[in-house]
C-alpha positions in Angstrom: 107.9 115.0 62.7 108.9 111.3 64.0 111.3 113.0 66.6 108.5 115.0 67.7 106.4 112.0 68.0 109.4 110.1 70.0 110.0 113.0 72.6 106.2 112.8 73.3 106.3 109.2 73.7 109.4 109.5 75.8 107.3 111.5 78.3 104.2 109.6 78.4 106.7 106.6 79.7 107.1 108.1 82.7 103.4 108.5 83.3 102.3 104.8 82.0 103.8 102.7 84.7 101.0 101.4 86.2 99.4 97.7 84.9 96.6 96.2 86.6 95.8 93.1 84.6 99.3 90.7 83.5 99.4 87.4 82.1 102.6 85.4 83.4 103.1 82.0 82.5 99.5 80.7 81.6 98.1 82.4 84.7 96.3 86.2 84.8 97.5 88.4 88.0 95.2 90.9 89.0 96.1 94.3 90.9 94.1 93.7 94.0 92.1 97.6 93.7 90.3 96.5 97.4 93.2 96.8 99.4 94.7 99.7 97.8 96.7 102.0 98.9 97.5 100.1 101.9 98.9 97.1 100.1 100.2 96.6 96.8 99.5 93.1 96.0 98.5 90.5 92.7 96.3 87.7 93.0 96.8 84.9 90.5 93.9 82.7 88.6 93.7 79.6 86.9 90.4 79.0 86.7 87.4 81.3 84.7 84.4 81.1 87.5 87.2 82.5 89.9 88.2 85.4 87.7 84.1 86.1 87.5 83.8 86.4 90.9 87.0 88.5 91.4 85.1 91.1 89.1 82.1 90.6 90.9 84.1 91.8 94.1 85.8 94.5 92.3 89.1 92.9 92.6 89.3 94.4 89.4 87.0 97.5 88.5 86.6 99.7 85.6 84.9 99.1 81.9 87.7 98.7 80.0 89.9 96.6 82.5 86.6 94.3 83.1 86.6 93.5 79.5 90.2 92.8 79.1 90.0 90.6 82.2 87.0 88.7 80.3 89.4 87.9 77.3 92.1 86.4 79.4 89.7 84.3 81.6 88.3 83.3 78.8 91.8 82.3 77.8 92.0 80.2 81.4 88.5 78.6 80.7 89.2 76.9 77.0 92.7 75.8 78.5 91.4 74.1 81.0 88.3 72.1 79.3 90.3 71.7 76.1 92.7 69.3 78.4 90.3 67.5 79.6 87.6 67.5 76.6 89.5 68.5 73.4 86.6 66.7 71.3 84.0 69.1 72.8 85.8 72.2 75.0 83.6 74.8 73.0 80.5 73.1 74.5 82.4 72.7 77.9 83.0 76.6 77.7 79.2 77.5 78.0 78.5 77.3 81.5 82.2 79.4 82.1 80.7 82.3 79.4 77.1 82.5 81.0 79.0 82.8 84.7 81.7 85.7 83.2 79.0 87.3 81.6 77.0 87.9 85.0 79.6 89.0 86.6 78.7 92.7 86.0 75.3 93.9 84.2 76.2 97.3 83.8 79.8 97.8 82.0 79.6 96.8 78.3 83.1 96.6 77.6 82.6 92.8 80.0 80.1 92.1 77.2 82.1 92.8 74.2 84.8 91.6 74.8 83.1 87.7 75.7 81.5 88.2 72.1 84.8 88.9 70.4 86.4 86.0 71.9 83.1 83.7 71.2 83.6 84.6 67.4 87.3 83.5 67.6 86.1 80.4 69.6 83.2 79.9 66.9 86.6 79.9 64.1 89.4 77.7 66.0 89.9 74.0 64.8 91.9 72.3 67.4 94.2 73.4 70.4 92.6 77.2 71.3 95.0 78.7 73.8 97.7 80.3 71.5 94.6 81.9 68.8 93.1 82.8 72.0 96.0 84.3 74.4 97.1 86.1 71.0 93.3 88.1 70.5 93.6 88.6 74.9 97.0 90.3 74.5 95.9 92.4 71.7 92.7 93.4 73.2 95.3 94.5 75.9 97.8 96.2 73.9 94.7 98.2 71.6 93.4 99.7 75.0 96.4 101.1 76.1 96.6 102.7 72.5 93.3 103.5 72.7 93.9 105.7 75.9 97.0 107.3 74.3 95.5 108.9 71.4 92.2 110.0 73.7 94.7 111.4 76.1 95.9 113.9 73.3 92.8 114.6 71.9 91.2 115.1 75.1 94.0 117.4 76.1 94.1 119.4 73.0 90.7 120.8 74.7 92.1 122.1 77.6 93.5 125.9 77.9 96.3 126.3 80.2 96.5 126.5 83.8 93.1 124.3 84.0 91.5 123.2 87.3 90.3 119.8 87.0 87.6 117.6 88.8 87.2 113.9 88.2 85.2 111.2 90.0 85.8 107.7 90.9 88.1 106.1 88.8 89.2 106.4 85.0 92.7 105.8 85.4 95.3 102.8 84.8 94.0 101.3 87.5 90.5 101.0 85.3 92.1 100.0 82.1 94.9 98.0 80.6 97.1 101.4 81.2 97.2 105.1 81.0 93.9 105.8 81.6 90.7 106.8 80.2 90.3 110.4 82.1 93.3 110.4 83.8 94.5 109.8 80.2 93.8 113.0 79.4 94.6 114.4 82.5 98.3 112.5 82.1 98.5 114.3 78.5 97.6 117.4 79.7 99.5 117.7 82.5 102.3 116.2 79.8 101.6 120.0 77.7 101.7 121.8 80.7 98.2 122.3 81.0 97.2 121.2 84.3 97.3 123.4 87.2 94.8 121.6 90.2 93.4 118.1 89.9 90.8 117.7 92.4 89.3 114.1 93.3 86.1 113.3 94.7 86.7 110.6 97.2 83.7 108.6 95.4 81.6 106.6 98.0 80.8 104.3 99.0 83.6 102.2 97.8 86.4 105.6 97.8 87.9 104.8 94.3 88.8 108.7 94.4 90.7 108.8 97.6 91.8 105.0 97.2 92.6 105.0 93.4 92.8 108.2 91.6 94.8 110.1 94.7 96.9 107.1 94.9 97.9 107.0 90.8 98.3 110.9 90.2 100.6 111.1 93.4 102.2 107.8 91.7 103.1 110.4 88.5 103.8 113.6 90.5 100.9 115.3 89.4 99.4 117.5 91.7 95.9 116.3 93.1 93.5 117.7 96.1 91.3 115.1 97.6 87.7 116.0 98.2 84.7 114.5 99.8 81.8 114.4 97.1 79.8 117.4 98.5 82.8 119.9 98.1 82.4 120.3 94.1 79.6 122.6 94.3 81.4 124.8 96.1 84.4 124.3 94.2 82.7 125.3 91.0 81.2 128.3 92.9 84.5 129.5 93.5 85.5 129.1 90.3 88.4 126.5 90.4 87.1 124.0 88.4 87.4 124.4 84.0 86.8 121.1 83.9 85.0 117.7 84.8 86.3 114.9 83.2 85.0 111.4 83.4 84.8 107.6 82.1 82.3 105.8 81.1 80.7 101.9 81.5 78.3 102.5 79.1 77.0 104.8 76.3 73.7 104.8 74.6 73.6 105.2 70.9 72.3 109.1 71.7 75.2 110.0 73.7 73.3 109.4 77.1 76.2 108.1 78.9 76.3 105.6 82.3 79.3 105.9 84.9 79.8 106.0 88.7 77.2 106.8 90.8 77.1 110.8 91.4 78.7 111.7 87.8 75.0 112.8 87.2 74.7 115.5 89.8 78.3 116.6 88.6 77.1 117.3 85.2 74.2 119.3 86.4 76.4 121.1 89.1 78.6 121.7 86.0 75.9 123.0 83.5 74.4 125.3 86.4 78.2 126.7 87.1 79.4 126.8 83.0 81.9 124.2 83.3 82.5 122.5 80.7 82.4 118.5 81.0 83.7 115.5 79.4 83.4 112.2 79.1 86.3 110.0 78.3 85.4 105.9 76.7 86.7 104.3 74.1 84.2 103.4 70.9 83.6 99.7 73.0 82.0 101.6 75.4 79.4 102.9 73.1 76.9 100.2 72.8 74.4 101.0 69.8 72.0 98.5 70.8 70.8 100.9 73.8 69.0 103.7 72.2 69.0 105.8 75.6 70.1 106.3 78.8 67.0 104.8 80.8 67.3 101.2 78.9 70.8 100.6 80.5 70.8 98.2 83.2 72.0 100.0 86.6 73.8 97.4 88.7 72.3 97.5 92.6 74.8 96.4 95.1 74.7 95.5 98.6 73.2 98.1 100.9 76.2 96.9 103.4 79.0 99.0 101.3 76.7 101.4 102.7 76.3 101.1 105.7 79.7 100.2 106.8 83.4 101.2 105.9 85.8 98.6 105.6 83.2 95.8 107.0 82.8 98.2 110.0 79.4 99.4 110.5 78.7 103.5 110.7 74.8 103.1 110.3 72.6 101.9 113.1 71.5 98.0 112.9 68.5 97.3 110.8 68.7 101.2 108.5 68.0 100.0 104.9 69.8 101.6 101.9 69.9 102.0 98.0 73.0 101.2 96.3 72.8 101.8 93.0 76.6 101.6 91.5 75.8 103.6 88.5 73.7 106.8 87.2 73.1 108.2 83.7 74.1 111.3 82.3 71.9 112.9 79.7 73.8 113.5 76.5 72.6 117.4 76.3 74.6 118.0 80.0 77.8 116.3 78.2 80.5 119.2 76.2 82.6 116.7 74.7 82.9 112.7 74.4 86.3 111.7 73.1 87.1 108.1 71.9 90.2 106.8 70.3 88.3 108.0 67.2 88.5 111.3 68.1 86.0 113.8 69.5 82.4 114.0 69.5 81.3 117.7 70.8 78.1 118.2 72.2 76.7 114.2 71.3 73.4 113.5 69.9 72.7 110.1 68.0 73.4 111.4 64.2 77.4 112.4 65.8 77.4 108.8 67.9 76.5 106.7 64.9 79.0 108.7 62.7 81.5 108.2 64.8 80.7 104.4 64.7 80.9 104.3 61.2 83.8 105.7 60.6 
């Protein structure tokens, strides 16, 4: 049995290179997603307010990745006020905390992970930075073995020679490693599962053709990039046995909140009998949002739209709606799997089981 499990994790090495948040020397690096694929290039920090404002800019993007960049800036901020105001950093720390936490309204793994390191602050007597760098790295090292074991259990659904669809980004690049969807995608493909990976190009900021195309030709796995209107007619066609998808936030009845457009993919999918998942890990699920309609759907600027790459496409003076997010009704969704395991068809009863497990 243990040589089993050391040939699979032998394989899933050569699919888990990819690390977009690293602490080095008292300073976090982040994987600068804007420029991707055209330059592959870290930006370091030092100071919290900064790492806020590189997740406002989507520096670094994706639930779990936003939350595990909280931890370590939160790291930066009680290093920094406890040298100059060891008596009183905690109070110091406020203004740092209020600033991280509006960096992004929708994703509640940003949320979470400030509270867990607030109730470690709340504990600490004395110098913070080694209690708090130790829960950071762990926070870390639990989502990469988060996406691990969703990877398998996600892939265990899967028949052979599947064609999968995903959208925007649920990979590496969106978590501390692996990958949420492409997780399972990475397992599958692992099993010999995965025939076609196709990837909506995602607009308006092209995670799909920036991101996802850029990771799974990364791991030699074979990928077709798509603009967003072609999985329709995919799905007509029959090519796609899948739709797999992360997550920035699920509601206590399975209702789940991801990148703009995952909606009309689940209806697409419903309409055409493909089956579709969702792929999160359990601090994803937020049990203090009873449904779908009470998350809070981040608006961005109406200038992501209306240009490409700070170039304009629209004419001067067009207005448009932004909205970075949609929600998924739980009774569209086949399967949400979590490092917990697998919760088929969701409703709340299933959600809060899972929880209490």
């Amino acid at each position: 049995m243990s040589n089993d499990t050391d040939v699979k994790q032998d394989k899933k090495a050569k699919y888990d290179r990819i690390r977009p948040v690293k602490w080095e020397n008292y300073t976090l690096h982040l994987l600068d997603q804007r420029i991707l694929p055209k330059e592959y290039k870290f930006i370091k920090y030092q100071r919290c307010k900064d790492v806020a404002d590189a997740i406002t800019n989507m520096v670094v993007r994706g639930a779990p990745a936003i939350g595990i960049t909280a931890a370590y800036a939160i790291v930066i901020s009680a290093k920094n006020h406890y040298m100059i105001r060891p008596s009183d950093w905690k109070e110091a720390i406020q203004d740092d905390l209020r600033y991280l936490a509006a960096s992004r309204p929708t994703a509640v793994n940003l949320f979470w992970a400030i509270d867990k390191m607030k109730a470690i602050i709340d504990s600490i007597e004395g110098d913070p930075v080694s209690v708090l760098l130790a829960a950071a790295d762990q926070i870390l090292a639990d989502d990469i073995a988060a996406n691990k074991a969703m990877g398998d259990f996600g892939a265990d659904l899967i028949a052979e020679n599947a064609g999968i669809l995903t959208h925007c980004n649920a990979g590496a690049l969106a978590t501390g490693g692996y990958g949420t969807a492409l997780g399972v995608i990475r397992s599958a493909f692992i099993q010999g599962k995965v025939a076609q990976v196709y990837a909506d190009e995602t607009r308006p900021w092209m995670q799909g053709a920036r991101l996802t195309a850029w990771e799974l030709l990364h791991d030699e796995i074979p990928v077709i990039l798509q603009s967003d209107s072609v999985a329709a007619h995919l799905m007509q066609q029959g090519k796609i046995d899948w739709v797999i998808v992360g997550s920035d936030r699920i509601a206590a009845n399975g209702d789940v909140a991801n990148k703009i457009g995952t909606y009309a993919l689940a209806v697409l999918a419903k309409y055409h009998n493909v089956k579709f998942m969702v792929v999160a890990p359990t601090s994803t699920i937020d049990m203090s949002i009873v449904r779908g309609s009470e998350i809070p759907i981040e608006q961005r600027p109406s200038s992501e739209v209306t240009s490409v790459a700070d170039s304009p496409v629209a004419p001067k003076g067009v207005s448009a709606i932004n909205p970075a997010f949609d929600v998924t009704p739980a009774s569209l969704i086949d399967a949400i799997v979590t490092e917990k395991g697998v919760v088929p068809t969701p409703t709340s009863e299933k959600i809060a089981d899972l929880m209490a497990s």
